[in-house]
KEKOL-523390 format. One record per residue (C-alpha): x, z, y; residue in three letters. Coordinates in steps of 0.1 Angstrom, whole numbers, padded with zeros to 4 digits, always signed. Layout:
<mardrens>
XZYALA...
</mardrens>
This chain:
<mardrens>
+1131+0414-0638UNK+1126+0418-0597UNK+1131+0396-0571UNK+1169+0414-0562UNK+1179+0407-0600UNK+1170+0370-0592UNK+1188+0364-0561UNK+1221+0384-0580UNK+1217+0357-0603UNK+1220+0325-0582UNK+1244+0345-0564UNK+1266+0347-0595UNK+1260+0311-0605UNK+1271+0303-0568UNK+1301+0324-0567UNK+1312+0309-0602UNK+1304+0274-0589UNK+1336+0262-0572UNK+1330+0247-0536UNK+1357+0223-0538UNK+1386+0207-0562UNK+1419+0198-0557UNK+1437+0175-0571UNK+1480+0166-0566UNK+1481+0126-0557UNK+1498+0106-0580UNK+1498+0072-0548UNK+1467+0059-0526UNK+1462+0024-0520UNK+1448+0008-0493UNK+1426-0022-0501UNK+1409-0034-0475UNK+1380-0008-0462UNK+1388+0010-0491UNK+1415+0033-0506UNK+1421+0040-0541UNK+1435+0070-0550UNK+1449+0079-0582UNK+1454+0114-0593UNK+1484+0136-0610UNK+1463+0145-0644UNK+1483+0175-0650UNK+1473+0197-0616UNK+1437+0206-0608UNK+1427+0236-0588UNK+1389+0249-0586UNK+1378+0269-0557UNK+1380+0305-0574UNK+1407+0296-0608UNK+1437+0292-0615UNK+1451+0258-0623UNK+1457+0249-0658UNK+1442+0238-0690UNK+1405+0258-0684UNK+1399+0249-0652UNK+1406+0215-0660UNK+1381+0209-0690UNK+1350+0208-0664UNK+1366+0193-0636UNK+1366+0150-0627UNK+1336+0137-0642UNK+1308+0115-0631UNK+1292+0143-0610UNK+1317+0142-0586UNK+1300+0110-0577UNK+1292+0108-0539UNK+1312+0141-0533UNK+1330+0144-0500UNK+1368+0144-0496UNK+1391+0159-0475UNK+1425+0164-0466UNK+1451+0183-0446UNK+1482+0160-0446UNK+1500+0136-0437UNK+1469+0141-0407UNK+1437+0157-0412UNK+1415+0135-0429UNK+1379+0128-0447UNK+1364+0102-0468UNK+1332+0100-0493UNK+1338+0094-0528UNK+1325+0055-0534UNK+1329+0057-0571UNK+1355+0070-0602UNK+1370+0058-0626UNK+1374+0090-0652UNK+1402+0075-0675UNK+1422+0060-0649UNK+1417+0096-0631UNK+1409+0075-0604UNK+1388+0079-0571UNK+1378+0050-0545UNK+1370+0062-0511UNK+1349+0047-0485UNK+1348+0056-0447UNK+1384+0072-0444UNK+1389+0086-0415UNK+1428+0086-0422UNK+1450+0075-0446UNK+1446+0098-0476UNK+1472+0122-0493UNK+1506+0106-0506UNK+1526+0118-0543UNK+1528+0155-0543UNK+1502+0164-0519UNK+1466+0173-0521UNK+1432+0163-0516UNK+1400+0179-0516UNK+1371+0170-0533UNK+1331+0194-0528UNK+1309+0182-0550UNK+1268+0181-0541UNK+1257+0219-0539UNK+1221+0213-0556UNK+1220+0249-0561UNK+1214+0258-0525UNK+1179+0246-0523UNK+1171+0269-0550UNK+1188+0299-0534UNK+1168+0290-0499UNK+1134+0291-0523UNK+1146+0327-0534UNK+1153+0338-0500UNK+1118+0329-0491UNK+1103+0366-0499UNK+1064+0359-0496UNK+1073+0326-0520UNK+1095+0341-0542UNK+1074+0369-0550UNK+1041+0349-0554UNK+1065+0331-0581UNK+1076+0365-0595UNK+1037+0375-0601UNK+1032+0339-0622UNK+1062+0355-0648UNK+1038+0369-0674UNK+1017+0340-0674UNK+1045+0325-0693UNK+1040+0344-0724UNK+1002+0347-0725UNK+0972+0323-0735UNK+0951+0324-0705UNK+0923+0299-0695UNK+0928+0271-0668UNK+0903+0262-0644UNK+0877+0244-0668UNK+0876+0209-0670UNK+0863+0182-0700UNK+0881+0183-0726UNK+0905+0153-0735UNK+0894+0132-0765UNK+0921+0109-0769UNK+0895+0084-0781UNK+0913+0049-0771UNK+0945+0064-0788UNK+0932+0063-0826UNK+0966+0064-0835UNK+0975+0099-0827UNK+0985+0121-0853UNK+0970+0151-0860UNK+0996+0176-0838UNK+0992+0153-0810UNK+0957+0152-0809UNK+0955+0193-0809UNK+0982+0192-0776UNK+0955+0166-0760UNK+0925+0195-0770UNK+0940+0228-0760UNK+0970+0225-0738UNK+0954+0213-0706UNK+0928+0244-0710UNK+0959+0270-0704UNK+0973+0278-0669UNK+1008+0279-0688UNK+1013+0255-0719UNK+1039+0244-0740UNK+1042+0208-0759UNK+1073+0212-0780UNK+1084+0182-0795UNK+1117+0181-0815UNK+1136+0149-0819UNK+1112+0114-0825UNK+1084+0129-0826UNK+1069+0111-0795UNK+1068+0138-0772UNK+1072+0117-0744UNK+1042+0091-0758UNK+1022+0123-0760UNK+1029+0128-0725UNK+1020+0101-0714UNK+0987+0102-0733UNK+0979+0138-0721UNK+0982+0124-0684UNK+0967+0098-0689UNK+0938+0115-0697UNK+0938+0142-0679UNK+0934+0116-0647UNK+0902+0100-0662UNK+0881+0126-0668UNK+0893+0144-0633UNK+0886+0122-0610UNK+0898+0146-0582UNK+0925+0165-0596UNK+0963+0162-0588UNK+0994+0164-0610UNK+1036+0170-0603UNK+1053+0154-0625UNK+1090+0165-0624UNK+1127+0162-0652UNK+1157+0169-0657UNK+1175+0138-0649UNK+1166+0104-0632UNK+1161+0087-0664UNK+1138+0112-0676UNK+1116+0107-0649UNK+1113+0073-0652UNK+1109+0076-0692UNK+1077+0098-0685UNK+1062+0080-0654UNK+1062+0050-0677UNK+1049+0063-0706UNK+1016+0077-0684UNK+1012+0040-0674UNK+1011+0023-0705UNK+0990+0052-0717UNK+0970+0038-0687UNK+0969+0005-0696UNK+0967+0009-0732UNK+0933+0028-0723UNK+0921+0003-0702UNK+0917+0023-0670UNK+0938+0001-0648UNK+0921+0016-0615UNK+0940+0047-0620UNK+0979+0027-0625UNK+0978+0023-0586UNK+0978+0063-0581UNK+1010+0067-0599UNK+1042+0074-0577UNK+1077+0077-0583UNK+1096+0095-0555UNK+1136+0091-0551UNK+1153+0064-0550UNK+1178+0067-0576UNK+1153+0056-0605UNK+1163+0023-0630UNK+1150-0007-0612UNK+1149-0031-0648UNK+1127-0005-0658UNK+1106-0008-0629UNK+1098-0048-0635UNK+1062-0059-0636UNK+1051-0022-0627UNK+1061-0024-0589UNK+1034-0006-0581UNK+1048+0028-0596UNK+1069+0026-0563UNK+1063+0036-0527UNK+1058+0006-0504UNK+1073-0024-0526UNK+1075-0055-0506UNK+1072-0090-0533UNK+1106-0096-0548UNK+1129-0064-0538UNK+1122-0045-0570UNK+1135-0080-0586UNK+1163-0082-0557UNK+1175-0051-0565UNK+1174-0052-0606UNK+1201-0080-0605UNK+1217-0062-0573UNK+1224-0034-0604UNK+1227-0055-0631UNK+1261-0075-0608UNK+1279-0047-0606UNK+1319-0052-0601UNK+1348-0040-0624UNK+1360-0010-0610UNK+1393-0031-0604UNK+1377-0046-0574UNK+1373-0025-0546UNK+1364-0051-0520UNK+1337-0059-0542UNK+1326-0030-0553UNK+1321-0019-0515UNK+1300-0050-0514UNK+1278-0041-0543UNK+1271-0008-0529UNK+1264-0018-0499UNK+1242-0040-0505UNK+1222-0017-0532UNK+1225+0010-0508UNK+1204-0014-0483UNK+1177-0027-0512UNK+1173+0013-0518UNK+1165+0022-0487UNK+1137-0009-0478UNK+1121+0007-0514UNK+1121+0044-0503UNK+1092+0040-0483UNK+1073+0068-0465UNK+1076+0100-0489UNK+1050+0123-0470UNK+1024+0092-0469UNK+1031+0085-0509UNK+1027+0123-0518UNK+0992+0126-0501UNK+0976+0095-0513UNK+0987+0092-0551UNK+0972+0113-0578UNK+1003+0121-0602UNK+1037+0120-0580UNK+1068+0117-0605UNK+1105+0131-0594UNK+1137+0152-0606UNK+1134+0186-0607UNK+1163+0189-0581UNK+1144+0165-0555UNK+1113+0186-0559UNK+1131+0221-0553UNK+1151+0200-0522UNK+1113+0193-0513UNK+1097+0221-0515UNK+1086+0223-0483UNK+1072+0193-0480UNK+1053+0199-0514UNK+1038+0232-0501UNK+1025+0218-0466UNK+0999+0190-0489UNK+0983+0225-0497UNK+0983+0239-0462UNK+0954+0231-0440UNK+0952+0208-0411UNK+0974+0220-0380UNK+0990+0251-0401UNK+1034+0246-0402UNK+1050+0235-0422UNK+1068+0264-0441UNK+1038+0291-0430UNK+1022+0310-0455UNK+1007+0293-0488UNK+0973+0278-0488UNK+0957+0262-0517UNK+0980+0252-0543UNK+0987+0215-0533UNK+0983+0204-0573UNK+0960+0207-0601UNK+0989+0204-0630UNK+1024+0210-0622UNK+1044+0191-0655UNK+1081+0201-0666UNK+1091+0173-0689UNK+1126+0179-0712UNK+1119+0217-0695UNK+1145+0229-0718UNK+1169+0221-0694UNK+1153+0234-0668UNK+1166+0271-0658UNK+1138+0296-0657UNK+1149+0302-0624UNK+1142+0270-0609UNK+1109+0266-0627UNK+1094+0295-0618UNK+1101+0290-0581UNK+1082+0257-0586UNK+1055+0275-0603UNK+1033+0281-0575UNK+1029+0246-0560UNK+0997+0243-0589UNK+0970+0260-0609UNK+0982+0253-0641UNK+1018+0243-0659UNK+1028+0223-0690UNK+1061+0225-0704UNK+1071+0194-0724UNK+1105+0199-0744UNK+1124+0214-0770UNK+1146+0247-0773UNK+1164+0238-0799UNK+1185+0210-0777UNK+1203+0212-0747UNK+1196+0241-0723UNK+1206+0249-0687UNK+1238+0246-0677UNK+1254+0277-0664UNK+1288+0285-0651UNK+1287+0319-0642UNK+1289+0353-0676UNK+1270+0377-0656UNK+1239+0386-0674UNK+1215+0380-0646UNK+1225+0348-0642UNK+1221+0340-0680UNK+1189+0357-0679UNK+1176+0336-0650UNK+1198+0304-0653UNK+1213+0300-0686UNK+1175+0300-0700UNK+1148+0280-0695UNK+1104+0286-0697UNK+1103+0281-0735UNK+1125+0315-0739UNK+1089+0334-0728UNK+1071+0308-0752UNK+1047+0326-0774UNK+1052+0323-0808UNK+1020+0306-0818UNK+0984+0305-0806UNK+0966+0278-0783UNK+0991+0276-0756UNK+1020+0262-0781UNK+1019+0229-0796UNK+1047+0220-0822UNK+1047+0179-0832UNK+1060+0185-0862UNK+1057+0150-0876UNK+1089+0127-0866UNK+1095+0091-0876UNK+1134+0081-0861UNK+1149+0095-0891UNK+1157+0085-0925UNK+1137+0112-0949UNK+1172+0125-0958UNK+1183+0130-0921UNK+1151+0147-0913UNK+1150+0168-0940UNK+1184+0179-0930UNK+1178+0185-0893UNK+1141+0202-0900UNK+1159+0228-0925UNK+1187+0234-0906UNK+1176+0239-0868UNK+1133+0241-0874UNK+1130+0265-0903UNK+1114+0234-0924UNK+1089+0227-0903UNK+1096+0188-0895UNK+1084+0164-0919UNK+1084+0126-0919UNK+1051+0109-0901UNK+1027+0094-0933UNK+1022+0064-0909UNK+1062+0057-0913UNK+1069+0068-0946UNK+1042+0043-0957UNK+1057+0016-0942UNK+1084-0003-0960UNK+1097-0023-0930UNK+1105+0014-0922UNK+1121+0027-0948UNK+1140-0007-0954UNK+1160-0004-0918UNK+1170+0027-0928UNK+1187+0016-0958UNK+1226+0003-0943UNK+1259+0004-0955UNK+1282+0014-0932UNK+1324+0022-0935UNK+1319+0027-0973UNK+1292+0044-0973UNK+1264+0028-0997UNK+1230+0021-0978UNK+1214+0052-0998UNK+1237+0082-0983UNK+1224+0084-0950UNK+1246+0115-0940UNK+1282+0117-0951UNK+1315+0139-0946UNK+1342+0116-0938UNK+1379+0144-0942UNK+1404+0139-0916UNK+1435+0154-0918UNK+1454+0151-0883UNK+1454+0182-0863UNK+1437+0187-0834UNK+1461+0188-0797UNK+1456+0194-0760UNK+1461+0164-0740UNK+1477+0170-0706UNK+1468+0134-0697UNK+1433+0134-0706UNK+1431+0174-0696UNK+1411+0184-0729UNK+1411+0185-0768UNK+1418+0153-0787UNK+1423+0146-0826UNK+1443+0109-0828UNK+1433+0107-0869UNK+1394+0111-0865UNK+1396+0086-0832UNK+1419+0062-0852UNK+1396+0065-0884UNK+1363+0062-0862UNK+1378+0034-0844UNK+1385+0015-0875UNK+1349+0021-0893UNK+1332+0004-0856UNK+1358-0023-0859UNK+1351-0034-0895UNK+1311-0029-0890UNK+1312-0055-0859UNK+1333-0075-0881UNK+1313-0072-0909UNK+1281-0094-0891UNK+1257-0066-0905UNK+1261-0047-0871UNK+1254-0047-0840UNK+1275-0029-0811UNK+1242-0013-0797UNK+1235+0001-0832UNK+1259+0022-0834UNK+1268+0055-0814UNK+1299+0076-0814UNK+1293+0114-0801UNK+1321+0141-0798UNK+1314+0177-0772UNK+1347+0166-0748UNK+1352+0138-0722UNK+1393+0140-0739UNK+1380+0123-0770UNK+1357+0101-0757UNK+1386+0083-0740UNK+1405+0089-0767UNK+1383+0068-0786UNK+1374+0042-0760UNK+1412+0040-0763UNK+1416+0031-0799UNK+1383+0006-0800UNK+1399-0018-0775UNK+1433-0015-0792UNK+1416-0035-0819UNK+1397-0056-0792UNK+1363-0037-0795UNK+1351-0036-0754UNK+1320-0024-0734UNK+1306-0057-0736UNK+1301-0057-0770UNK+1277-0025-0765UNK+1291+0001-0785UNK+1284+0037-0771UNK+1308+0063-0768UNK+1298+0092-0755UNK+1298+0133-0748UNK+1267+0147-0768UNK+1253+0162-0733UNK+1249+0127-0722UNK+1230+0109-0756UNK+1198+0138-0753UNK+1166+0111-0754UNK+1184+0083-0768UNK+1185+0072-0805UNK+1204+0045-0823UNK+1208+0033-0861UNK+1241+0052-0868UNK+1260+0079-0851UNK+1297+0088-0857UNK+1300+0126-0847UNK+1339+0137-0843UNK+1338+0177-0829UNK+1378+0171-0828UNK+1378+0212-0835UNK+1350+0232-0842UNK+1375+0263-0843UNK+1374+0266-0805UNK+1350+0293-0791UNK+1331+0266-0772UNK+1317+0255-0803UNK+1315+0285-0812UNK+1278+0299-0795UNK+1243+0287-0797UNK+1245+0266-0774UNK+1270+0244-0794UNK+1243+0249-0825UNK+1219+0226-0801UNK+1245+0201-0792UNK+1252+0195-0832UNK+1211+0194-0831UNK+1209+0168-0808UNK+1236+0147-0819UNK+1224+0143-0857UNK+1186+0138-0845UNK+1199+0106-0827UNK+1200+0089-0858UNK+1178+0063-0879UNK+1198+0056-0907UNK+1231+0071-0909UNK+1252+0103-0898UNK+1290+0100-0902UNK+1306+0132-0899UNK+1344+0135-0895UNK+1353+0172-0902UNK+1390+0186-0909UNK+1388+0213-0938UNK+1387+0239-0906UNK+1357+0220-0893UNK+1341+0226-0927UNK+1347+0264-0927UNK+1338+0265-0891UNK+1307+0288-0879UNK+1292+0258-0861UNK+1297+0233-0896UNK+1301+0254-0923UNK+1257+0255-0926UNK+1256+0221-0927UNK+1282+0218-0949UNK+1275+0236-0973UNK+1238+0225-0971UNK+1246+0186-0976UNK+1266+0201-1011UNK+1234+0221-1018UNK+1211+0195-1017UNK+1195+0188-1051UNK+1211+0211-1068UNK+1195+0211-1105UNK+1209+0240-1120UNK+1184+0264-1131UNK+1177+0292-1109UNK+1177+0328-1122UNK+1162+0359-1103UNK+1187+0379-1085UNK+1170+0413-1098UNK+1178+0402-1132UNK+1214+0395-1125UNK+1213+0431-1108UNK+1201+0449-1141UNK+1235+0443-1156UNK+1263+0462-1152UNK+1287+0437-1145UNK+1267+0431-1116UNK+1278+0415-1090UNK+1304+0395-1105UNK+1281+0384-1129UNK+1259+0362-1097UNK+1291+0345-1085UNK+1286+0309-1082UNK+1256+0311-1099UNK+1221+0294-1083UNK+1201+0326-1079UNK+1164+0334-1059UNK+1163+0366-1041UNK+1127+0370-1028UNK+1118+0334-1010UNK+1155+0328-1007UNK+1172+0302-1030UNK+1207+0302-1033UNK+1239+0301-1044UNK+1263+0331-1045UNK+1291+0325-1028UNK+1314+0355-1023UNK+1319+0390-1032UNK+1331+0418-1004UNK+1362+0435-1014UNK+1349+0470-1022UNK+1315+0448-1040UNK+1292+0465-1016UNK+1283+0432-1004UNK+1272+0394-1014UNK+1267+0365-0997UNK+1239+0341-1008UNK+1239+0307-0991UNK+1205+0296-0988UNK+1206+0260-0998UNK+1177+0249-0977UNK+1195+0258-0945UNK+1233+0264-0951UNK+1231+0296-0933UNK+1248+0331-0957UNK+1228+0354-0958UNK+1248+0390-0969UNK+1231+0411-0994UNK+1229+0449-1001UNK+1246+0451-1039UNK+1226+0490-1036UNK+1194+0476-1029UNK+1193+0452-1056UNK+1207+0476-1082UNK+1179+0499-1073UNK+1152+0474-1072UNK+1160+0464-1111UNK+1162+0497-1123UNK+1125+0502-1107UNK+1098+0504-1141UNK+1083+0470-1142UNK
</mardrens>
């Protein structure tokens, strides 16, 4: 792939990516300062589609937050977005320059274009073709500068996976820690950095995510690591850059932040905690103003903080934005900024959750240090991508772990979780790992452990941990809500939360509800306060995208209609991945009898009916030496090599079977020939 097939692919993404929305006005209101404007849910127009139903299913959502608006009538007017309220289909605007649109008209909304700094890298030919060269290194085991080797001799409590990513990753130039769902990928992390600072006194390390959150979930785990080890000294050389980071998380560790004065990390926790119901504009202009102050005092001087820390921690999007200033700490004294590359500016450049990192925007980061470490999983979430044309999926819709070798000393695979009951394990390991997660021994042993993970929940004994609820309503399109909604599974999901909260044997923040679309999440959020279940009470409802790296005791998963072709691809397979793997004791499932069948259910289906199946299992070549053959393996329990089965169906002309292999759900067609001819081979 060459440098002009990587600038046709942002240039796809970017022609795909709408530069503005509009949106018909239902009324604006003035109140005070402020306007609130609330929008006609039917219309919605992006920059390059045609207004309707599909251009609507991606539209007015939280990233829209801090977009700028304009408008052409009644006078020429422009605003920044303040905050939204997505099931109100509401927007409050600050700094109006003019009263916004009135019913019938229209106003513009451009959301943040983050993909420009990438395209700028691109455009950057010496840059972008020093990134280019680094391409092959993905794929390869090749030695890193030598260094000591890390011991991991404070942590005794490493499991054996862990402890092989602490030996051999750091001594590649391009690494991979792949750790599927609660297998303490992040504690390993934080470990590995950890140290990897000790024993190098001099070296330098990038730490960069996918998301705010992520970055402060990694930053913290290195300094516990830190202080768990006993190496204090080195906590001070820790930085996290940006200032949208979560400031209760920050408490007692003030000194992961640039130039924090006493009290203002403090100050501004309860700033964020006091947030105002959306209701109140006046004080919700108040609120952000004030944040917005206590932000700024904490931002502190960026170039300052980069040169004197040892491991700097940011978004992946900040550090593209920032590239420049990244690549001058590498340029000698007096050389500009932007000249041509001097010494790499960092020993370690780290890609934590780098499965949602595009390969694109990786690899132009690539260069800022000797040696890489991608922390992550492929088998969740991947890069978003707007755009069908093949470049761009080659360089966008992909991240680094699609040039991950298949084994040897660059690729580490913790393979030992302890979130999930045995039973959900089992079931995510076979279905999306190919077997290869087990329990942890240190958690199965434990019978505190295995006891929490032993609930009842909306009828379901403590002992099934994942269940298939049926619903029977059809799904519908909701013109209101602009996206698919099933009323029966958000009713029947509503009414198991209701009578678990009831019940005193639940918490709110135990339990999680996950659908794929924004529709049924408000359908939901709907039908929980209908029987006085609110946000105060804790309950989380939520799109799968947003639940990646959290967990919870039980999780309700509604896919409203796994018939549509969004569910359809791999990338749905992930989403069904990461929504079961958020679990510790229980899976609810609510599938329609479509569901079931579906592409995107039907393994797991027919997997959770599989499961300890007793029957006795008789070779498939035997079956094939009769000469009623195939009929005679229907519905029977059947091996066919190191396949176990059942037979399931029969093509029409009997050319064909399909054995479902009852360790992953997954049918597996079979050659009716080939088998006929292997039993009439002489033993």
């Amino acid at each position: 792939m060459s440098l002009a097939d990587l600038r046709a692919a942002l240039d796809a993404e970017l022609a795909a990516t709408p530069e503005y929305y509009d949106f018909k006005v239902l009324r604006s209101e003035r109140e005070g300062a402020l306007w609130r404007v609330t929008l006609e849910p039917g219309y919605v127009y992006a920059e390059g589609q045609r207004p309707g139903q599909a251009a609507a299913l991606s539209l007015l959502d939280d990233s829209l937050d801090g977009a700028s608006a304009w408008w052409g009538s009644p006078a020429k007017g422009s605003a920044s977005v303040l905050s939204l309220r997505v099931e109100e289909d509401q927007l409050l605007l600050q700094n109006a320059s003019s009263a916004p649109p009135g019913p019938e008209q229209l106003i513009r909304l451009y959301p943040p274009r983050f993909l420009k700094s990438l395209v700028d890298a691109a455009w950057d030919t010496p840059w972008a073709e020093a990134a280019l060269a680094l391409r092959s290194e993905l794929s390869q085991a090749l030695p890193a500068p030598a260094g000591p080797a890390l011991t991991g001799a404070p942590f005794r409590w490493l499991r054996e996976a862990q402890h092989r990513a602490l030996q051999t990753l750091v001594q590649q130039r391009s690494a991979y820690l792949w750790g599927p769902p609660g297998t303490g990928k992040t504690t390993t992390l934080g470990v590995l950095l950890a140290e990897y600072l000790e024993s190098r006194p001099a070296a330098r390390v990038l730490l960069i995510s996918s998301t705010n959150q992520a970055v402060d979930q990694a930053l913290l785990a290195v300094d516990k690591a830190l202080e768990k080890g006993r190496r204090g000294t080195l906590r001070g050389t820790l930085q996290r850059l940006g200032t949208r980071f979560d400031p209760a998380a920050f408490e007692g560790r003030e000194h992961l932040l640039p130039a924090t004065e006493p009290g203002l990390l403090a100050a501004l926790s309860r700033a964020e905690a006091a947030r105002p119901a959306g209701q109140d504009a006046q004080a919700l202009k108040a609120w952000s103003d004030r944040v917005a102050a206590l932000r700024e005092q904490l931002r502190g001087d960026t170039r300052r903080a980069l040169r004197e820390c040892r491991l700097a921690a940011m978004t992946a999007s900040r550090a593209t934005s920032s590239l420049a200033l990244l690549r001058s700490l590498g340029q000698a004294a007096g050389e500009p900024a932007g000249g041509p590359a001097g010494e790499p500016p960092f020993d370690l450049l780290v890609f934590d959750e780098a499965s949602q990192l595009s390969r694109a925007q990786t690899l132009l980061l690539m260069p800022l240090s000797e040696a890489r470490l991608f922390a992550g999983d492929p088998q969740q979430l991947a890069p978003v991508l707007r755009s069908r044309e093949p470049a761009a999926q080659r360089w966008l819709g992909r991240s680094a772990f699609a040039d991950m070798p298949r084994q040897g000393p660059s690729v580490v695979l913790l393979d030992e979780q302890s979130r999930m009951a045995p039973p959900i394990g089992l079931l995510v390991s076979e279905v999306f790992y190919d077997g290869a997660l087990k329990v942890a021994a240190d958690a199965r042993e434990r019978p505190d452990w295995l006891a929490s993970r032993q609930r009842a929940l909306a009828g379901v004994e403590a002992a099934r941990h994942v269940e298939i609820l049926p619903v029977s309503g059809p799904p519908r399109w909701s013109p209101h809500d602009r996206g698919p909604q099933r009323p029966a599974s958000a009713e029947a999901i509503a009414e198991a939360v209701a009578e678990a909260l009831a019940s005193g044997e639940w918490q709110g923040r135990e339990l999680v509800v996950l659908t794929p679309f924004r529709a049924q999440r408000a359908l939901i959020r709907r039908a929980l306060q209908a029987r006085g279940v609110d946000e105060a009470q804790g309950v989380r409802v939520s799109t799968v995208h947003r639940a990646q790296g959290s967990e919870a005791p039980a999780v309700c998963f509604d896919p409203v209609d796994a018939t549509l072709p969004f569910l359809q691809t791999e990338d749905a397979r992930r989403l069904l991945n990461v929504a079961l793997s958020r679990a510790q004791a229980k899976v609810l499932l609510y599938l329609s009898e479509a569901d079931a069948a579906s592409p995107l259910m039907a393994p797991l289906v027919q997997r959770l009916r599989l499961a300890g199946d007793t029957r006795p299992v008789v070779p498939l070549q035997t079956l094939a030496a009769a000469p009623e053959f195939p009929r005679n393996a229907l519905g029977l329990r059947v091996s066919a090599g190191r396949v176990t089965g059942e037979v399931q169906r029969l093509s029409a002309d009997g050319r064909q079977l399909w054995l479902v292999n009852e360790r992953s759900g997954a049918a597996l067609p079979l050659d009716v020939a080939f088998w006929q001819a292997r039993a009439a081979r002489p033993a």
